[in-house]
N, C-alpha and C positions, 0 to 999 in steps of 0.2 A: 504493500500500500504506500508505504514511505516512498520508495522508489517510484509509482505512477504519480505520485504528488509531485517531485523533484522534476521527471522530464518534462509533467502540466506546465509546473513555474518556469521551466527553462525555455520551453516553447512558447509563454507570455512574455518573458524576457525578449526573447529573440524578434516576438510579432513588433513590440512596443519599440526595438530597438530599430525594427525595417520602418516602421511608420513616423521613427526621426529622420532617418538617415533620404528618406523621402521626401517627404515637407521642407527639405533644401535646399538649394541651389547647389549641382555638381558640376565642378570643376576635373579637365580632362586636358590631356596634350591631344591633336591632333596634327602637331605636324612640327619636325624639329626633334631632335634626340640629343640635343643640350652640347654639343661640341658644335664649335665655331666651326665655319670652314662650308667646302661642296664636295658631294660624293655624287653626283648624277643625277637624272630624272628618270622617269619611269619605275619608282619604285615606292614601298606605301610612306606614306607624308612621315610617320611616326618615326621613320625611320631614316630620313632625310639629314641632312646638315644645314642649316640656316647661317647666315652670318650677316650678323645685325636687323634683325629683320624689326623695320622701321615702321611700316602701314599694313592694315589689313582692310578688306571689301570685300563680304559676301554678295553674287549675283541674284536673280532671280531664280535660279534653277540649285541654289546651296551650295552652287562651288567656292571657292574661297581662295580670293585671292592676295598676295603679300607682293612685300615691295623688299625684296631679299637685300639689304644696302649694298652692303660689300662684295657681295657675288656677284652685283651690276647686274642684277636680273628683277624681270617679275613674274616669279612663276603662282601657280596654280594646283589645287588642290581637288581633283574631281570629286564624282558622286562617288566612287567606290575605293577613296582615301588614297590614291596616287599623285605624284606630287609630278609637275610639268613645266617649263618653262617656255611660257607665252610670248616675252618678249626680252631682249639682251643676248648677245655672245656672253656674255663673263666679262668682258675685255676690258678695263677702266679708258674712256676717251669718249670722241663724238661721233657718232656716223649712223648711216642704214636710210636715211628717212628717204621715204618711197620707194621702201625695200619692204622684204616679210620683217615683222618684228624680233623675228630672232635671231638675225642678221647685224642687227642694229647696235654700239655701243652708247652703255651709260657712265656717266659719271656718280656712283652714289645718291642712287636714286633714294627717293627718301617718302614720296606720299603714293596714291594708288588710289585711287576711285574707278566705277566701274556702273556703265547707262546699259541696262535691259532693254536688248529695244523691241517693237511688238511686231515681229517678221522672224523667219528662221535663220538660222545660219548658215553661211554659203556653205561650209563645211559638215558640218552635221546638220541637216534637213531635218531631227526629230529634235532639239537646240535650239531654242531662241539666241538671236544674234547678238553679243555685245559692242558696247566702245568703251577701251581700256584708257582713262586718264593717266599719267602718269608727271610728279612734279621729279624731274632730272634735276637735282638737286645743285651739283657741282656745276652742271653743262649751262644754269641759268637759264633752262629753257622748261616751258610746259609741250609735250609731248603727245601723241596720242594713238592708239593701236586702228584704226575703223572696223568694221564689221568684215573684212576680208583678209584680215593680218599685216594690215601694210599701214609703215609706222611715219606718221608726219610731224613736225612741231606745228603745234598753235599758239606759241607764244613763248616770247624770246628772242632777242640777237645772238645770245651767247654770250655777250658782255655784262661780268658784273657792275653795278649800278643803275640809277635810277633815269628814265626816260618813256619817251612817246606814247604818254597818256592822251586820250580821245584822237588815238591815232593807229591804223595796224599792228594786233598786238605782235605780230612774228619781229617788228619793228621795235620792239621796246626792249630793254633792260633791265632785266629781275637783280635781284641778289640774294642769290642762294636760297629759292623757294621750297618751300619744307613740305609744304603738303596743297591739294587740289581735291576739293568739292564741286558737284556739280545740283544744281536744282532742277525743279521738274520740266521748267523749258528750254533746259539745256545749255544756261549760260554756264561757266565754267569759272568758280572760286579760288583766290590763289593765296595763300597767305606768303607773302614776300617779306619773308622775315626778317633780312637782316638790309628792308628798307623800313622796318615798323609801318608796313602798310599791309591792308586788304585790297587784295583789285581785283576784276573782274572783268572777265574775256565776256565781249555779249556775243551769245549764238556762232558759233564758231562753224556748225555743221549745218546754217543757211535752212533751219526748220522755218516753217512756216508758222507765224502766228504767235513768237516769244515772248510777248507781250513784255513789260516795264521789269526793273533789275529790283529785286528786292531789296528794301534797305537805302536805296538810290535817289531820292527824288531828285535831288540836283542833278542827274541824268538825267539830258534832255536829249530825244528823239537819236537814240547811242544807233550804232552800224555794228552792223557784220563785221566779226571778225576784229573789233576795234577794243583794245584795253581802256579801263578806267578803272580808278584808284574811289572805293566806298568808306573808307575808313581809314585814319592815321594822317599826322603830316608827315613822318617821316624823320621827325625827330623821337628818339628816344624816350621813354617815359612815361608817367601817367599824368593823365588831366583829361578834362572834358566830357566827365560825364556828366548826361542832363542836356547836351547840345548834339548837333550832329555830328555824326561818326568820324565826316572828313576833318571837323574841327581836334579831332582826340590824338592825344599823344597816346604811342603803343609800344611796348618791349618786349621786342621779338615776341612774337605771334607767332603761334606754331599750326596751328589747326583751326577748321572754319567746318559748322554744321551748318545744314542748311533747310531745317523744316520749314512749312509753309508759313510763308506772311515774318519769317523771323531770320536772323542769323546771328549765332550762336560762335564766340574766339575764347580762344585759349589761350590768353596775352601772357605767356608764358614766364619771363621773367618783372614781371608783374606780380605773378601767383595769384591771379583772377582770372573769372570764367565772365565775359564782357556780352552782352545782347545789344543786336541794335535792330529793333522793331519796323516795322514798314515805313514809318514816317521817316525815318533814317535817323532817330535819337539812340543816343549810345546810353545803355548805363551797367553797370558793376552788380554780378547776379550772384557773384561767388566768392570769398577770399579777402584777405586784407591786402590793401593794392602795396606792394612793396615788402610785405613781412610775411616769410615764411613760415610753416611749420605744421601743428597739428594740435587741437585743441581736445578732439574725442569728440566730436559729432553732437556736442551736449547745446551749443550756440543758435543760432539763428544763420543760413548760408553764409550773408553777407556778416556776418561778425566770426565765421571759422577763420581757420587757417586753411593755407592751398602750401605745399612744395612743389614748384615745377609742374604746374598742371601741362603735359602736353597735347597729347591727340584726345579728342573729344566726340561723342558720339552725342544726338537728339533726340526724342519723339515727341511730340511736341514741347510742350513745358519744361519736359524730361530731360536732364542731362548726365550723360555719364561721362565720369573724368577721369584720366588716366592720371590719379595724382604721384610722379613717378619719384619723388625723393622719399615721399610717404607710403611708399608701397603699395600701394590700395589703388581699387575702382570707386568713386564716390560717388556716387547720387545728389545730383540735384533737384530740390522742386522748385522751380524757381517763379509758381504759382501759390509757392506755400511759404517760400523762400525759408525752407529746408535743407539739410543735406543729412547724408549718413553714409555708411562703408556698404560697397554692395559688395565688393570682393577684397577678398587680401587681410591678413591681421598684423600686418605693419611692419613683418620682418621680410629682412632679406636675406632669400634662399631659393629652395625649390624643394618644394611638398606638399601633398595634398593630392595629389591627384585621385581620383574616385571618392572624393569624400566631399567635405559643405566646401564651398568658394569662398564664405566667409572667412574660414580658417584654416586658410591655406598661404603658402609663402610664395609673393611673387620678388623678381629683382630690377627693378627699373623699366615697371609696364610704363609703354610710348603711345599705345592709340588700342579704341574699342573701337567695337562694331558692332550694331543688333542687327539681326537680320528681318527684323517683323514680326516674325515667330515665335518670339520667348527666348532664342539663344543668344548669347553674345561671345565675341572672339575679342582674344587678347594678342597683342606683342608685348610676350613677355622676354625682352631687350635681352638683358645677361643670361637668361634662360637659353635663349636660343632658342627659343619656341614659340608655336602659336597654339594657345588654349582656351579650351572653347566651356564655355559656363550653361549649362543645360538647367532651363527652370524645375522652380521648385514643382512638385506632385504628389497628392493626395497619397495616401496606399492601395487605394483603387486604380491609380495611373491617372485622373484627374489633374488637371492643371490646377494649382493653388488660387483661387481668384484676389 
């Protein structure tokens, strides 16, 4: 009898123990096996070598794509966990454009965005077709894969520095752009980080119907294909919130979301999370402008602390922050002007895998991504990996609402 009582309680143990471990959010490597460096493609992600891997973008169809820094590649991550490289030789330099993309040299590429678009793929017929953003970080150019593999710039001389606003952007001078957003009528977001500006490529792929630049009003009746600067002057700093974006000082800007009617920076050495609404007023949604660190989530957004907020992900109000000195994913409500830790418990290391995302160790996450679905992907930087946060679920397999 003792004994059937023993295995009862151990099987209550065990039920009660499946219905914590459920009700959490799981954290997972999906690609990267934690040594720096390239061992090939065509083989499962998990088992891949990453080196620096700086952005990540899941498509419509859940592939998942990254912006390999150091490899000067951006490969890809299929439905059945093989890892591919889409665009880059390896080679560190310039070249390919109006080649296949993987022809093509980068310089340290650094961002990666990615447009589902609603036609098939020339190549895979059962595949919706993409266009692969990329910001070629070194090369000072914005980049772009089209729907056929063939790799063009939209934006850039090549020259670092600042130039040819309200004029062709392939004509302008970035310096050293970190990463590239795109919104739903396909203007193209650049964070130009080491001009302290946001600018924006309008319409670069001549859609019809792109209507006005989010954020932008002082944009008037913008062209194809033509750069313009929505935020920053260009001097380093903070100031200007409460007025328009162009009036604002910004420090280094690493990251730009883009949900609707809003856009959402990462003013990175700031350690604020910056909005600047349709009218195009800036204001401070995250962080102590200038003061690093970490208070414990106990504050109000705007009264935490932020370390090195860099890559940043949306849905609407929603922001997820890669806050990378603090080891953590944070949540913003910035409808609630809340924050709290969605992943990371603040050290640095690597652990956790199959277990809560809450308490698990990341080392210098750079950028999230939600895919719409509940999941989110990390670059986890010193990790050398991209890891993927699977929502929390009921013990029935129910989504947590």
């Amino acid at each position: 009898m003792k004994k059937i009582l023993t295995i009862f309680m151990l099987l209550q143990i065990s039920f009660l123990f499946s219905q914590l471990i459920n009700a959490q959010n799981i954290i997972d490597t999906v690609a990267g096996n934690g040594v720096s460096g390239y061992n090939g493609d065509g083989i499962l992600a998990v088992n891949a070598s990453l080196y620096s891997p700086m952005s990540v973008w899941v498509d419509g169809m859940g592939r998942i794509y990254i912006a390999d820094s150091h490899n000067n590649r951006i490969r890809r991550v299929d439905e059945m966990g093989v890892i591919h490289t889409v665009a880059g030789n390896g080679v560190f330099g310039y070249g390919g454009d109006e080649q296949k993309a993987v022809k093509a040299s980068f310089a340290y590429p650094q961002g990666v965005a990615v447009e589902t678009l609603d036609k098939p793929d020339p190549n895979f017929p059962d595949k919706k077709a993409v266009r692969i953003y990329i910001a070629d970080t070194r090369n000072n150019r914005i980049r772009m894969v089209n729907e056929f593999g063939i790799m063009r710039t939209i934006a850039g001389s090549g020259r670092f520095g600042f130039s040819g606003d309200n004029g062709p952007a392939v004509k302008a001078d970035l310096a050293w752009p970190s990463e590239v957003s795109i919104d739903k009528a396909g203007n193209v977001y650049i964070a130009d980080t080491y001009n302290h500006r946001i600018r924006v490529v309008y319409n670069p792929n001549n859609l019809p119907n792109p209507g006005s630049i989010v954020g932008a009003p002082h944009i008037k009746n913008p062209q194809n294909g033509f750069i313009y600067t929505i935020a920053g002057t260009g001097q380093a700093g903070y100031g200007g919130d409460g007025s328009q974006a162009i009036l604002a000082n910004l420090n280094y800007p690493w990251d730009i979301a883009t949900p609707d009617g809003m856009i959402f920076i990462s003013d990175k050495n700031n350690h604020i999370i910056r909005k600047i609404d349709n009218n195009g007023i800036i204001t401070t949604v995250a962080g102590l402008p200038g003061i690093p660190g970490y208070y414990g989530d106990v504050l109000k957004a705007t009264e935490e602390k932020l370390n090195t907020p860099y890559g940043i992900h949306a849905e609407g109000n929603n922001v997820y922050v890669a806050d990378s000195m603090n080891s953590r994913i944070r949540l913003v409500d910035t409808s609630a002007n809340k924050i709290s830790t969605f992943v990371g418990i603040g050290e640095f290391g690597f652990a956790g895998d199959g277990s809560s995302a809450e308490k698990c160790f990341l080392s210098h996450p750079v950028d999230i991504f939600g895919d719409g679905k509940g999941n989110f992907y990390i670059c986890d930087l010193e990790n050398a990996r991209i890891r993927k946060i699977t929502p929390a679920k009921t013990a029935t397999g129910q989504k947590t609402p």
